[in-house]
C-alpha angles and dihedrals in degrees: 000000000000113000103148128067126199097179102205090176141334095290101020125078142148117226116194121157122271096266092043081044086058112040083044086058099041087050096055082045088056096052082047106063083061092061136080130247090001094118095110098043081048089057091045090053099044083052092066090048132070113257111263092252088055109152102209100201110110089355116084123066106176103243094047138348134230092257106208086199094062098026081228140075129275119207122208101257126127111185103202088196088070097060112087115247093260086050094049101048086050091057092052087044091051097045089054092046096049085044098058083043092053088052092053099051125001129182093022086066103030142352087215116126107256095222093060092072093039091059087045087058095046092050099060094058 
């Protein structure tokens, strides 16, 4: 079931599940930190992911998670539109070079479903 949304535009997005949402996310974050000036676009990301101590038990939700950074919940929503156009080209920069990176050398480098980024590419033509 759906439960993360990567809004490309209005009518396009792409719906994997939460745990397909995040490792998608944490991937793009990966290619990043190799990246200049992509610190910003990295803590907007984050911001959309659980924190890598995230203790899972009475927090998550599937669709979102009770976020202790922010006292609130964060749904798993991530609105493209909202990225500047430099930020925006990094991210789908970001999502062809970790899936190349996923076809090389999977599960060494993710236990995401390949076709998950593929379909994220797709979708954006």
């Amino acid at each position: 079931m759906a439960s993360g949304f990567i809004k490309i535009s209005k009518e396009i997005v792409s719906t994997p599940r939460w745990t397909g949402f995040d490792e998608i996310i944490r991937i793009v974050i990966r290619e990043l930190m190799e990246v200049e000036n992509s610190k910003k676009l990295i803590e907007y990301l984050n911001s959309h992911i659980p924190p890598e101590n995230f203790n899972p038990d009475g927090l998550e939700m599937g669709w979102g998670f009770i976020d202790e950074r922010i006292n609130g919940t964060t749904s798993r929503v991530l609105e493209l539109k909202e990225l500047s156009d430099k930020n925006l080209e990094l991210f789908w920069n970001a999502v062809e070079i970790g899936n190349q990176n996923l076809e090389k050398y999977g599960t060494e480098y993710s236990t995401l479903y390949p076709k998950l980024l593929k379909d994220l590419l797709d979708l954006k033509k």
